[in-house]
N, C-alpha and C positions, 0 to 999 in steps of 0.2 A: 269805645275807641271809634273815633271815624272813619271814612273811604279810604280816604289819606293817610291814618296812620299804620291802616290793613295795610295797603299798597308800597307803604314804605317798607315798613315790618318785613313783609312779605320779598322783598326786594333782597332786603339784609340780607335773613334768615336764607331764602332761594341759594344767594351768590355762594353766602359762604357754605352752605350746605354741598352744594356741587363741585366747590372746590375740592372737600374731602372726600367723597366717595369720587369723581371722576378727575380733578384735576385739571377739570375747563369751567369754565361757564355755560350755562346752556343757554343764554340771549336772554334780554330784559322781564321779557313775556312772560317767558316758560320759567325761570327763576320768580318772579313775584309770582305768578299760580302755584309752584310747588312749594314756594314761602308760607301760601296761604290754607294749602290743603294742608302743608306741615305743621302749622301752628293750630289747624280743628285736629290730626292726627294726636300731634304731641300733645295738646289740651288732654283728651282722652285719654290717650295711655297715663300721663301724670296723675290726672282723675284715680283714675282705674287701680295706682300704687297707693295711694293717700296722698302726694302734692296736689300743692298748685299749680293749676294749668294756668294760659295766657290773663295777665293783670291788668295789661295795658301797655303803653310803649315807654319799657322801661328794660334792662337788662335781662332780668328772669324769663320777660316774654318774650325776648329773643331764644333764651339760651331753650325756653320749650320749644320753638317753632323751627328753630334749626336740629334740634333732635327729632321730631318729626318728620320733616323733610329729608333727613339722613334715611331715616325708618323708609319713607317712601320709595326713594329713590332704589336703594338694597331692596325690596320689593319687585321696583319699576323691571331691575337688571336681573333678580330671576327669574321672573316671570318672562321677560324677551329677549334671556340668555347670552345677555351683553357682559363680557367678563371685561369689566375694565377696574377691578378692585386691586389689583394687581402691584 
């Protein structure tokens, strides 16, 4: 997959991921990097059960990268004790 379809991917996976653990956006930036750490997360952990991690830019590698980034963020908020799960 290219820069661009990282970047895109990354964007999706970011916006919608932060919608459901916080219910905002976190800005373009920080949603395509946690799109994209979420989609090497969620690759992994899939790995790790027996799926498929990220295929390419297609639904599935969404539906990894925003489980990842979910993972992340639940991560991000115990760790700096931000309770906004709520």
């Amino acid at each position: 997959m290219s820069i661009i379809g990282w970047i895109i991917l990354g964007l999706i996976a970011g916006f919608i991921s932060s919608k459901i653990v916080d219910h905002t956006g976190q800005g373009a930036i920080i949603d395509i990097v946690l799109g994209v750490v979420g989609a090497f997360v969620g690759g992994f952990l899939f790995n790790l059960f027996g799926a498929v991690g990220v295929t390419g830019f297609n639904v599935w590698s969404l539906v990894v990268a925003t489980a990842g980034a979910i993972v992340v963020l639940v991560i991000k908020h115990a760790v700096t004790g931000r309770r906004s799960l709520a």
